[in-house]
N, C-alpha and C positions, 0 to 999 in steps of 0.2 A: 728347249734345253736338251742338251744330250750328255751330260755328264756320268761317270760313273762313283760307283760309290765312294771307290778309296780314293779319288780326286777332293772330292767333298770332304772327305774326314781331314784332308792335307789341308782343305781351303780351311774348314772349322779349329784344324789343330785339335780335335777329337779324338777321346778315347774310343775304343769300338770294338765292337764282338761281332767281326765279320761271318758270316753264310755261305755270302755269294757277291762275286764284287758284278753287280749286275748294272744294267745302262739307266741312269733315272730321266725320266721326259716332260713328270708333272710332278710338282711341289700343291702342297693341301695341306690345311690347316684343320677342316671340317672333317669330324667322321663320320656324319650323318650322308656325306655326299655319297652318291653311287656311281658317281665317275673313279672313287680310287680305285687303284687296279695293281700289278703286279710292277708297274714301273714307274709307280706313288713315291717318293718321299716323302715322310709324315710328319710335321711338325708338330709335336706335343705339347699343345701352349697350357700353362698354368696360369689361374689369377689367383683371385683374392676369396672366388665364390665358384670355379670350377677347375678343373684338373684333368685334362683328357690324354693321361696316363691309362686311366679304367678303362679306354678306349679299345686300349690296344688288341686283346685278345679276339674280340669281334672284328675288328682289323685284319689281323693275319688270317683268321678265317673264310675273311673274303678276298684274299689275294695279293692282300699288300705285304711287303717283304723288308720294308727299310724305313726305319724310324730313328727322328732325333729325339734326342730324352734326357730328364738330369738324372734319370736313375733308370737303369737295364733293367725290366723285369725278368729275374734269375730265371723262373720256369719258360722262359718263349725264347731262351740267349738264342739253343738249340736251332728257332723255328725262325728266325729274321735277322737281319740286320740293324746293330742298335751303334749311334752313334750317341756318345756320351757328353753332355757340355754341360757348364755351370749353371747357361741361361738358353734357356727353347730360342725365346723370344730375339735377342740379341743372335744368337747362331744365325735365325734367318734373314734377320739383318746384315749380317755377315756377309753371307753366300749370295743376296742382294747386291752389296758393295761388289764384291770381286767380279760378277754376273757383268754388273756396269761398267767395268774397265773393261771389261773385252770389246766393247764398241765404240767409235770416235764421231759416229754421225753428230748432225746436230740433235738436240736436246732442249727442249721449252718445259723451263719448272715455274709453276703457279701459283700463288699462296694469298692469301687475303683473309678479310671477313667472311665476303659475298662474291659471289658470281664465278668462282673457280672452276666450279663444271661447266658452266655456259661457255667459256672462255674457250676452255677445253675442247668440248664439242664444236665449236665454231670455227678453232684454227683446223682442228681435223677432216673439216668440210672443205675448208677454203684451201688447204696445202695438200689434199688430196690426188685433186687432179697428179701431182708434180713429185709428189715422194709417195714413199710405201711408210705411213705411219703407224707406230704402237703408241696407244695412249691409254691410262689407267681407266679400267671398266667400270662405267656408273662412278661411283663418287668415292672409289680406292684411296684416299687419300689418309689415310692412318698410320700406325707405326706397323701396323699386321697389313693395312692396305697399298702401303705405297712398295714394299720388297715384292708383295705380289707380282701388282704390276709390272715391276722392272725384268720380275724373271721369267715375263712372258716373251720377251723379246726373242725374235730370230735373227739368223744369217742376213734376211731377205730385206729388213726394217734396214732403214734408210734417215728415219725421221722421229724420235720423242717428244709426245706431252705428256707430263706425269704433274697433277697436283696434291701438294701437301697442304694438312691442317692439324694445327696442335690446340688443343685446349690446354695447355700450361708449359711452364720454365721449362727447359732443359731437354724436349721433345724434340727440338728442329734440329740439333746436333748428330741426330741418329737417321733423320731424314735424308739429310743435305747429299751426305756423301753417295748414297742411293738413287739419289735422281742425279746428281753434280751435274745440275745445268749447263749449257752455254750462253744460252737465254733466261733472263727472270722475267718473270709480271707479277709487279703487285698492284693489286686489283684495286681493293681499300683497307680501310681500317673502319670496323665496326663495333657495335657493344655484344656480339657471340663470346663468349666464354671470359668474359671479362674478370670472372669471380677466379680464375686461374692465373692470375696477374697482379701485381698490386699498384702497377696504374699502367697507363695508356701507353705512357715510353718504355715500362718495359715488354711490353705488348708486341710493338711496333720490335723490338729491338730484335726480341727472339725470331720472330716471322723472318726477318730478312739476313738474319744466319744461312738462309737458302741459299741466297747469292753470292756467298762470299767468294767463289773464286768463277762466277760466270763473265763469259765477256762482256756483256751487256746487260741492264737493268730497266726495265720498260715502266713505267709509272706516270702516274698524274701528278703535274708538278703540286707538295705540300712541304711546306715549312716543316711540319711538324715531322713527317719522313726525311725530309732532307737532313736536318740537323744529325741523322740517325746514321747516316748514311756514311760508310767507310770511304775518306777522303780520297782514297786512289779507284775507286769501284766509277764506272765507263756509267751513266745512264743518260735513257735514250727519254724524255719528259713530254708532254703533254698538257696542254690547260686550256680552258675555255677566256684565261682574263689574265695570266700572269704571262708577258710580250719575253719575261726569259727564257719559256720554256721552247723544246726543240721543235714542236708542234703545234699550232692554233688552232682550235678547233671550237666552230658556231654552230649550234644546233638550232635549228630552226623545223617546229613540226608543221607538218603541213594541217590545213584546214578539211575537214568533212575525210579525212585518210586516215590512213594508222602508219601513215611514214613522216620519215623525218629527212631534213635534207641536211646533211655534213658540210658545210665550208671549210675544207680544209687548206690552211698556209704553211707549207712545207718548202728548206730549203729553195728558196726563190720561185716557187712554184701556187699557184694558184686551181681548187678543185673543186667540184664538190660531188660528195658521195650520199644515195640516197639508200638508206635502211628501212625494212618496212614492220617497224617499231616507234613508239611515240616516250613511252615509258623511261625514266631516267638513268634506271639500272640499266636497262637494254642500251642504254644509247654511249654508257660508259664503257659495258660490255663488250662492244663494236669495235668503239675509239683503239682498246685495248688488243681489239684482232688488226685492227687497219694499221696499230703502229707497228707489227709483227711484219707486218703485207710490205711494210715503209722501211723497215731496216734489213729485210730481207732483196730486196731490191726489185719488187713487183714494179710493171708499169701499170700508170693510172688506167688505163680503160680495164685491164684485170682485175685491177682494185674495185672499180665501178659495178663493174659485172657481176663479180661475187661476192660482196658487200648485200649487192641489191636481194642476192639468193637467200639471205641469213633467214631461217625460221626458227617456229620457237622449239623451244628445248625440252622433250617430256624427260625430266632423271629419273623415273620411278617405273616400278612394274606396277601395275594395278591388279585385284581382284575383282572380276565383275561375275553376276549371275546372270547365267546364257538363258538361251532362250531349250526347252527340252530338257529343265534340270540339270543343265548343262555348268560347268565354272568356267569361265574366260581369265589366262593372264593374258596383260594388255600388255607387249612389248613391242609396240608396233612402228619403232622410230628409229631402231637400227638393228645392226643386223651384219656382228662382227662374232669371231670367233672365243675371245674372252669372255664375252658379255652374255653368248649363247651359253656355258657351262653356267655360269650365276643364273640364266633364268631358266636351265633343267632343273636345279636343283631350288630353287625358289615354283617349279609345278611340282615338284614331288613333296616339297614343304606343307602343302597347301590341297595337294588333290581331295578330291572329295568323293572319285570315283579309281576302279582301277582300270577302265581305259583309259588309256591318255592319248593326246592327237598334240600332233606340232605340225603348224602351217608356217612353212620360214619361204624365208625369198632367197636369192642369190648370196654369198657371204661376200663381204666385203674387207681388204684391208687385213688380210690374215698372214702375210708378208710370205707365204708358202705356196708350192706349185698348185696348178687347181686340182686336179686328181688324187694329191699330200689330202687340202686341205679338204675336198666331202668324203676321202676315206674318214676322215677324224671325225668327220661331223656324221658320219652314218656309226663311227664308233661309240660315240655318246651315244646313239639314240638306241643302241642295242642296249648299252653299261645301266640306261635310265629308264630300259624298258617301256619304252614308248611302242603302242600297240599300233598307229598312224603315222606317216609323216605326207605330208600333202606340200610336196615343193612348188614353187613358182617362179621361174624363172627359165632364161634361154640356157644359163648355163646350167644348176643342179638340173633341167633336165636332158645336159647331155651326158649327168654322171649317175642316172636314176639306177643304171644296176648296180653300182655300190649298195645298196641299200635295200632291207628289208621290209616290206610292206608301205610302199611311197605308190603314190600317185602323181604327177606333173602337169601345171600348166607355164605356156609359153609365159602368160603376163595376168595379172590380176585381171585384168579384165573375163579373159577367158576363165579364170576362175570363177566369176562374179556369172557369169552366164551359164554355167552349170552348177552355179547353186543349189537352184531348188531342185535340183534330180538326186540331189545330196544327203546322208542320212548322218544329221547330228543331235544327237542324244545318249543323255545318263555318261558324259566324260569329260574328263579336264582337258581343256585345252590350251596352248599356249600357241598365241598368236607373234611372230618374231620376224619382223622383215624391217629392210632399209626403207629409209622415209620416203626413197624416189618411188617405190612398189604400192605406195598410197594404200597399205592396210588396215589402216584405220575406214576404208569400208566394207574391209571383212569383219573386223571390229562391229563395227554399226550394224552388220547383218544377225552377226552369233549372239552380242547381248541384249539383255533381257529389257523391252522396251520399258521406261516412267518417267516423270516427270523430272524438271530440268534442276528441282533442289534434288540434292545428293550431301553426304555424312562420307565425308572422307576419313579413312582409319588408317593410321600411320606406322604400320607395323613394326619399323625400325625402333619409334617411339615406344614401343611397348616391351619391346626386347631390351631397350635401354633401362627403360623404366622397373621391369622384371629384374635387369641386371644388378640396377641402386641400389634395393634392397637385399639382394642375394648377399652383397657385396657386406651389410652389416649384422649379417647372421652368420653363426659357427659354418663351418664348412658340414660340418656330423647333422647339422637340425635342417629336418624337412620343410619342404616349402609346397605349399596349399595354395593354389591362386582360384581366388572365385570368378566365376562369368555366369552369376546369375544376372535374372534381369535382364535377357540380352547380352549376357557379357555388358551389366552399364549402360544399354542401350547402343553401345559398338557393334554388336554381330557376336551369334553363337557362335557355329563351327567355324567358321574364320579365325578369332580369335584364338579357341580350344585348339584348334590346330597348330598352329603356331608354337602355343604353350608346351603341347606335348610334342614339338619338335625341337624347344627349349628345353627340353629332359625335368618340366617340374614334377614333383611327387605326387600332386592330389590335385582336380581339380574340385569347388565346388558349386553347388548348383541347389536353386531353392527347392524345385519341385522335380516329380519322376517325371515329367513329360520333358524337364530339361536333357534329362539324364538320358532319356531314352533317346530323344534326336541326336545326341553327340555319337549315341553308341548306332546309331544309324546311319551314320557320317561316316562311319569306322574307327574313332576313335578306341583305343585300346586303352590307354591312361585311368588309373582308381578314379572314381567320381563319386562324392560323398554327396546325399539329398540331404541339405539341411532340416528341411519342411514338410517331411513326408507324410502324406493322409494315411490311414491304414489302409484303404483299400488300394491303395497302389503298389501294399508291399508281395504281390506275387509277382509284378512286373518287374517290380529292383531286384527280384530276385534272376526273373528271365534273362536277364538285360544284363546280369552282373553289375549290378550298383547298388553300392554302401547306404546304408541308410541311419540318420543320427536317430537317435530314441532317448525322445524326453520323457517318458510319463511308463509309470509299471503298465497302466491300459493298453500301450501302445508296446510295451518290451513281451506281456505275453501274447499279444495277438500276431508280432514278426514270429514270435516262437510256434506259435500254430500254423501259422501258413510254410514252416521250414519243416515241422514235423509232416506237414499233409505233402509236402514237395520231398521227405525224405532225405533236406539237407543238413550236413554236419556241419558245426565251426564254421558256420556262416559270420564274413566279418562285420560286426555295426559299430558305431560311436555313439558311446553314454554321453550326455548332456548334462553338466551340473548346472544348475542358477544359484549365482552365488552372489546377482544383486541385482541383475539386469530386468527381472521378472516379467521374463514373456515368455521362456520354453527352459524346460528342465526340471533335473529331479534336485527337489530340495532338500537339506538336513536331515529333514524328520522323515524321509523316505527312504532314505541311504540303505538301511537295515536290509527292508523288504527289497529294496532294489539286489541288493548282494544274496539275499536269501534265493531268489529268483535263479540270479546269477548258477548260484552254487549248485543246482538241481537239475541243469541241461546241458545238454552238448550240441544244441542243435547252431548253437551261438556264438560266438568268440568277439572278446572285447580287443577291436583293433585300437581302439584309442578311446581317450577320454579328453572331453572338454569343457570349458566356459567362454563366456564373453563379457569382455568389459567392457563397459557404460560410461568410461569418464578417461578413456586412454588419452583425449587429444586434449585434458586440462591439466595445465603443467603448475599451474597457482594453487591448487588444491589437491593433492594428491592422495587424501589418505580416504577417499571411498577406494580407488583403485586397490590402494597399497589391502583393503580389506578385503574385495575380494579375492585379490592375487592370493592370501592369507588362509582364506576361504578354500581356496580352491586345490591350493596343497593339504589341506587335511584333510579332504574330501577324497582327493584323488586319491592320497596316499593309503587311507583307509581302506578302497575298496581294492587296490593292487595290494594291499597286503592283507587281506582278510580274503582273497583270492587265491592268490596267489600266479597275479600275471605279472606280463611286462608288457603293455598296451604303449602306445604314442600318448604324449600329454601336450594339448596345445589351446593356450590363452589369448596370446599375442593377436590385435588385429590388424592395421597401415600404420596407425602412431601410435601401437601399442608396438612394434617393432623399432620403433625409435626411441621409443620414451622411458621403455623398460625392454633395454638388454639382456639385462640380467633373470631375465622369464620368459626363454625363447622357449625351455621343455626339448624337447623332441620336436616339434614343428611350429611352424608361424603361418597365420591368412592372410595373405596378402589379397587387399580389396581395389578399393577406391586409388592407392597410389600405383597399380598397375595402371591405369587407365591416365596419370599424369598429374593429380589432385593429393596434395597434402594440407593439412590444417596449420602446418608449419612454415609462415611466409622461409624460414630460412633455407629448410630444405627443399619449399617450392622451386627456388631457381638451379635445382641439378635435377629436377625431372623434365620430362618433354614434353608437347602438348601431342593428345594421340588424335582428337575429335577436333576436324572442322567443318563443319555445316554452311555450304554454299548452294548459290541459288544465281538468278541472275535476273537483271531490269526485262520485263515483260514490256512494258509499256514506260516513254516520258512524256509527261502533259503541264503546259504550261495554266497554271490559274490565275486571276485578277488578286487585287487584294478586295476583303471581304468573300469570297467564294470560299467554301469548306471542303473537307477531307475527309470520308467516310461514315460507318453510323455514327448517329445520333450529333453531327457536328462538332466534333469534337476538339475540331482545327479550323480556325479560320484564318485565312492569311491575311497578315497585315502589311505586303506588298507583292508585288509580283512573285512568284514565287514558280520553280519547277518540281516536279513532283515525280519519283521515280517506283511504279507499281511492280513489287516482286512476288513472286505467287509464293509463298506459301505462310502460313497463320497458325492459328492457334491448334487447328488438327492438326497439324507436325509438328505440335510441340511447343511452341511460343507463345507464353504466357503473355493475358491479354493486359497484364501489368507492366510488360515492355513497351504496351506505345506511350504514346502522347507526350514523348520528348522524354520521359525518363531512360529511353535506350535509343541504338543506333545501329546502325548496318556500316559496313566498311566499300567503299566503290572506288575504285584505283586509288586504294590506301586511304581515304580520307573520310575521314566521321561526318554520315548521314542520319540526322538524327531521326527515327520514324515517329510520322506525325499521324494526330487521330487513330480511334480504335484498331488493333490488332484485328484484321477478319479472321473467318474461321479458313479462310482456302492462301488470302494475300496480305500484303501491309504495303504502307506507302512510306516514303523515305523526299526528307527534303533535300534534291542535288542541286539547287538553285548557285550554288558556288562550285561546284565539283565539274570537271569536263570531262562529259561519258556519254554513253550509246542506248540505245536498247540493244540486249543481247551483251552487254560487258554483263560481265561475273560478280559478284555480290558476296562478302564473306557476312555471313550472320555471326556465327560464333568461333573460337579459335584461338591465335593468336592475341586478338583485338577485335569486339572486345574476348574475353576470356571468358571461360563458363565461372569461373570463382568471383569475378566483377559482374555477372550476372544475376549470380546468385544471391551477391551481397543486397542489390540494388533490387531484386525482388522480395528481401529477408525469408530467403532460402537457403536449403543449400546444394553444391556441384551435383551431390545424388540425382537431386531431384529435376534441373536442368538437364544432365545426361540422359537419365531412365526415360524422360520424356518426348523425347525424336520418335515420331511416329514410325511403327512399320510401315506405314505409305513412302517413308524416303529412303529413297535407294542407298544403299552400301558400299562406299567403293574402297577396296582396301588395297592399301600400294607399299612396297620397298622402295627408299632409294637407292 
C-alpha cells in the first residue's frame, strides 16, 4: 500500500485533524505489535469489552503518526494525524473495498463450514508456479480479518485467495464486496456456528452472498445449495453419484497407502488423479482445488503432477519447549511475507526470554522485488528486536548485508551439519521457512525431546474464551483470570503469558512458588497468591506478589515480615468467608481484623473478597443470594470503618453469568477460561482449549476368548483387533475410564477401551476402524469432551483437566 493520508480521509469521507499528510505503507489494528512505525495507520477498533482508543498515547510515543478514531483525542490533535468516522470498524472496511477496485486480476473467494484454509493453501501451491498470488495469512477470514488481507496486496500480485467466515446474519454483506470474487468455492455446509442462524437455509443463504456477482461458482452438486442458488449465477458442480453434475468424480483409496486415486469424467474426457490423502475431508478438499485446475484451463498431466504434490496443511503456530530452556515457535510450513509479521509478533507474544533468534528460509510469494522485499524483512527484524537471525537459503544469503546480526546457509542441510558447533540456549525462537526447506528438522533438532502423547493448548481458544466473558462484564469492572494448578493443568507461563498480552488486570495463582515462576518468566502483570503459607510471605514480598490474608494470625505475621523488610502500603487482599468455610475472616473477627487494619501502615487493602459455593445452582439461589448479602456488609463495614476504597470481588465463571448484577469492581475468571461452563447453554459459544493426543504404538489381532490386560478384564468374544496407546493412568486417566465405559477417537471414530487402564498404556478396540500404527489417537477434546468425561466418571472438568500429568508434553499453538 502506498497511499497517503488525505487520500484516505477522501476514501473514508472523514473528518480530520491533519499534521502531516505523510505516505501510509501498513494498516494495524494491534497495538501491542512492534512492527508499528511512523508509516502505521492505526485502526482503533472498539467492542463490547475493549476500546483501543487508550492506546493511542503510547502509540504516538513510539512513532506512529496517523489514526482512525470515532473520537480525536483533543490533547495528541497537535501530535498525529486523526481521522474521524462514525464506525473504526466499518472505515476499514471501507478502505478494503476501494483497495480492491484498484485490481482486476483474478480473485478465488472461499467460504464454507470446513476446509477453507486447506483449500486456500492448496490452490496457492498449485497456482504458484504460474501467478504471483496474495492470499489471506493463516485463517484471516473475519470482518477485521478479511480487509486485512486484501490490503496486503501489491502492484506485483497477479493472482487472489481470500477466505471468508461468518458466524451470523448480515456479516457476509460487509465481506463480499472486500474480496468481490471472480471465482467462488463453497466448500460445505456444516453444524459450526449454527446457533448464529435459525436454520440451515438461512445458513447456507448468507454464506453464498459471497458470490453474488462472481463469474463462476465451484461447488459439490447439493439440492439443498442448489435450491439457494440465484437463478442467473454460472456454477461450475461436482458429485461423486449425481450424472448432472459438471464433474464425476470416484474416489477410490488405495490399500496398505495413504493415497487415494481420483477418476475423474470431465467434458468427454476420461482421468485419474492420485492424492496422497485417504481421509474424506482431504479428498473433498482436493476435488475442490482440481475443479479450480478444470475451470482454469490446466492440462491433465499438470493436473496429475500437482494434485500428487498436495501435503498436509499445519494452520497453526505452535509453542514447544526447546531443548537448553529454550521456547520454539513452530512455523515451519511456510514462509511468506504476511504471515512472517503474525508470527514476530505471535514470538514476542509469548517470549520467555529476551534473546530472540529467527531461523527463516527464503520468502516466498511477496509479489515485491527481491532486494524490496529482505530490506522489509530485515526491517521487522530490527522493529521486533530480534537479537539472531540465522537465514537459509541461496537467496537471503545473497541479501545477508541488509541485515543485522544473520548468519547464512546455502540449504538446510548445510545447516543441519553445523549444528552441533551451534550455541542454543535460555531464547525464543521462532522457527519460519517454506515447506520445500523441510524445517521441521530443525524443528525436531531445537525441541525438547518426550514422549509421543502430548496436551495441545489452543491459544486462540483461550483469547476467545477470555473474550466471552469480557464481553458480559461493565467495561469499568476488573478482570482476574486464575492459572492456578497449572493454569488447569494447560501450562503456567504459556498461558500467563498470553493473559497478560490480553491486557487482563490480575492474575491468580494458589501458591508463592506459582507466583514466583511467572515472575521468573518475566511476567510484569499483579499476581494475587490465593493460598499463601506465612513462611513464604518474604518471597511475595521479593517477587512483588500480592498476597490474600485470611486469618488475623496470618495479617500480623505479613505485617512483621513488611515491618522487618521496611515496607510501606504493601498491597494484600482481605478474605471474608461468608459461607464457603475454608479460608477467611469471619463476622466475629471483623472488629479485630479492622482494629489491626487501623494501627499500620506497613499494609494497604488492595481489595477485598469472598467466594461463592452455589454460583452455578440456578434452582436454588438463596444460599448465594446470602452470601452475596453477607458480603456487602462485611465489605461495606470495613471500607467504611477504614476509610478506603479497595477493589470488591465475588463473582467466580458462573457467578459472572448468573449474577450480573455483583460484578463490584472485579470478577475471577476460572474454569470458563479454559472452555468449561456448568451451563450446557453457554457451553456452546466457548471453545475447547485442551486436546490430549497420543498415537497407536502397537495393533495385535487376538482369538476370541484371549483377554486384555490386568487382571483379565476383557475377553473377546470374537476376533477382535486391538489398538495399544501409550499412555495410562500416570498421565492422567482415570483407571475408571476403561473397560468400555470410555473411548479413544481414531480417524474420527469411537474406539471403545477395553480392560484395565495401565499405569504407562491402554488398549482400544479398532477391530471396525481402518488405521495404522503410528496414526494419532485423540483421548480427549472435541470427542469425547472433558465434560462427557467427567460425567461418566461422576467427576468433574476440574478434576479431569488438573490431572494431565507433567510427564505430557505441552504444545501450545494459534491459528
Amino acid at each position: 500500500m502506498n497511499l497517503s493520508v488525505q487520500e484516505i480521509k477522501n476514501i473514508l469521507k472523514a473528518e480530520v485533524t491533519l499534521n502531516s499528510n505523510q505516505f501510509i505503507d501498513t494498516i494495524s489494528v494491534d497495538s501491542r505489535s512492534l512492527q508499528n512505525k511512523e508509516n502505521t495507520l492505526f485502526f482503533a477498533l472498539s467492542g463490547p469489552n475493549y476500546n483501543a482508543h487508550q492506546f493511542i498515547p503510547d502509540l504516538i510515543s513510539r512513532g506512529v503518526h496517523s489514526f482512525v478514531v470515532s473520537q480525536a483525542p483533543q490533547e495528541f490533535v497537535a501530535d498525529a494525524n486523526f481521522l474521524v468516522v462514525d464506525n473504526v470498524l466499518i472505515a476499514l472496511q471501507q478502505l478494503a473495498v476501494y483497495y480492491r477496485s484498484l485490481f482486476e486480476f483474478p480473485v478465488v473467494g472461499i467460504t464454507g463450514s470446513n476446509g477453507k484454509t486447506i483449500v486456500k493453501e492448496w490452490l496457492n501451491f498449485l497456482l504458484s508456479p504460474d501467478y504471483n498470488v496474495i492470499r489471506s495469512p493463516k485463517s484471516y477470514n473475519s470482518q477485521v480479518g478479511v480487509p486485512l488481507s486484501v490490503l496486503s496486496t501489491n502492484e506485483r500480485h497477479n493472482f487472489g485467495i481470500f477466505e471468508a467466515g461468518i458466524s451470523t446474519v448480515n456479516e457476509m454483506k460487509f465481506l463480499a464486496p472486500i474480496i468481490k470474487p471472480t471465482i467462488g468455492i463453497f466448500t460445505n455446509i456444516g453444524s459450526s456456528h449454527n446457533e448464529g442462524f435459525e436454520n440451515i437455509q438461512q445458513k447456507i443463504s448468507e454464506k453464498l452472498e459471497l458470490f453474488e456477482n462472481s463469474d463462476i461458482l465451484i461447488l459439490e452438486e447439493s439440492a439443498a445449495v442448489r435450491q439457494l442458488i440465484a437463478k442467473d449465477q454460472k456454477i461450475f458442480s461436482w458429485s461423486r453419484n449425481n450424472a448432472a453434475a459438471d464433474v464425476l468424480i470416484n474416489a477410490s483409496k488405495v490399500e496398505n497407502s495413504d493415497t487415494t486415486n481420483l477418476s475423474v469424467k470431465f467434458d468427454n474426457q476420461n482421468f485419474e488423479v492420485k492424492i496422497p490423502f485417504q481421509d474424506d475431508a482431504s479428498i473433498q478438499n482436493a476435488t475442490s482445488c482440481l475443479m479450480v485446475l478444470l475451470y482454469l484451463k490446466y492440462d491433465v498431466a499438470t493436473i496429475q503432477s500437482r494434485l500428487s504434490s498436495l501435503y498436509k496443511v499445519e494452520m497453526r503456530l505452535q509453542l514447544k519447549n526447546g531443548i537448553n530452556r529454550c521456547v520454539i515457535v513452530d512455523d515451519s510450513y511456510s514462509s511468506d511475507f504476511q504471515s512472517l509479521k503474525i508470527a514476530l509478533d505471535f514470538l514476542e507474544s509469548q517470549k520467555k526470554h529476551l534473546k530472540k533468534t529467527v531461523i527463516i528460509s527464503d520468502i516466498y510469494q511477496s509479489g515485491l522485488p527481491l532486494e524490496e522485499v529482505y530490506r522489509k524483512v530485515a526491517s521487522l527484524m530490527q522493529s521486533n528486536q530480534i537479537s539472531r537471525v540465522i537465514g537459509i537459503g541461496e537467496v537471503i544469503s545473497c541479501y545477508e548485508h541488509l541485515f543485522v546480526n544473520i548468519e547464512t546457509f546455502a540449504s538446510t542441510a548445510d545447516f543441519l551439519e553445523k549444528f552441533e558447533e551451534m550455541t542454543f540456549a535460555d531464547e525464543s525462537i521462532l522457527v519460519k521457512g517454506a515447506r520445500s526447506f523441510k524445517f521441521e528438522k530443525v524443528v525436531l533438532l531445537l525441541a525438547e525431546k518426550n514422549h509421543e502423547t502430548v496436551l495441545e493448548i489452543n491459544l486462540n481458544a483461550i483469547a476467545h474464551n477470555v473474550g466471552f466473558f469480557k464481553s458480559k462484564i461493565a467495561t469499568t469492572t476488573k478482570l482476574m483470570v486464575m492459572v492456578k494448578a497449572f493454569a488447569y493443568g494447560s501450562g503456567g507461563f504459556e498461558i500467563a503469558k498470553l493473559l497478560e498480552y490480553l491486557k487482563v488486570d490480575y492474575l491468580g495463582v494458589a501458591f508463592a512458588d506459582e507466583g514466583i515462576s511467572l515472575r521468573n518468566a518475566g511476567l510484569k502483570i499483579p499476581i494475587m497468591v490465593l493460598n499463601p503459607e506465612n513462611s513464604s510471605f518474604p518471597s511475595i514480598i521479593t517477587f512483588k506478589l500480592e498476597a490474600e490474608i485470611y486469618s488475623i494470625k496470618g495479617l500480623k505475621a505479613f505485617i512483621k515480615v513488611c515491618e522487618e523488610k521496611k515496607v510501606e502500603n504493601y498491597p494484600i487482599h482481605i478474605k471474608i468467608d461468608t459461607g464457603m468455610h475454608r479460608l477467611g475472616f469471619e463476622e466475629n473477627t471483623i472488629d479485630e481484623l479492622i482494629e489491626v487494619l487501623k494501627h499500620t501502615t506497613s499494609v494497604k487493602v488492595q481489595s477485598i473478597l469472598s467466594h461463592l459455593a452455589t454460583s452455578d445452582n440456578l434452582e436454588d439461589q438463596s444460599f448465594a443470594h446470602h452470601q452475596l448479602n453477607l458480603f456487602e456488609k462485611l465489605s461495606s463495614r470495613i471500607i467504611s470503618d477504614l476509610g478506603i476504597s479497595p477493589l470488591r470481588h465475588i463473582l467466580n465463571t458462573s457467578g459472572i453469568s448468573n449474577f450480573p448484577e455483583h460484578q463490584y469492581d472485579m470478577v475471577r475468571l476460572g474454569i470458563g477460561t479454559y472452555g468449561i461452563s456448568n451451563d450446557p447453554a453457554e457451553q456452546k459459544y466457548l471453545q475447547n482449549v485442551s486436546t490430549l493426543k497420543s498415537i497407536i504404538s502397537q495393533i495385535r489381532t487376538i482369538s476370541q476368548g484371549e483377554s486384555v490386560g490386568y487382571s483379565q478384564k476383557f475377553i473377546a468374544e470374537k476376533i477382535t483387533r486391538i489398538a495399544t496407546i501409550p499412555i495410562g493412568y500416570a498421565d492422567g486417566i482415570d483407571r475408571g475410564w476403561g473397560n468400555k465405559v470410555g473411548y479413544v477417537m481414531i480417524n474420527n471414530q469411537k474406539a471403545e477401551i477395553v480392560g484395565n487402564v495401565c499405569m504407562d498404556m491402554l488398549m482400544a478396540d479398532c477391530s471396525d476402524i481402518q488405521c495404522k500404527e503410528g496414526d494419532e489417537v485423540e483421548v480427549f477434546g472435541k470427542n469425547p469432551t472433558v465434560i462427557e468425561m467427567a460425567e461418566a466418571l461422576n467427576t468433574i472438568p476440574y478434576e479431569v483437566l488438573t490431572g494431565v500429568s507433567q510427564r505430557v508434553k505441552r504444545v501450545f499453538y494459534r491459528e
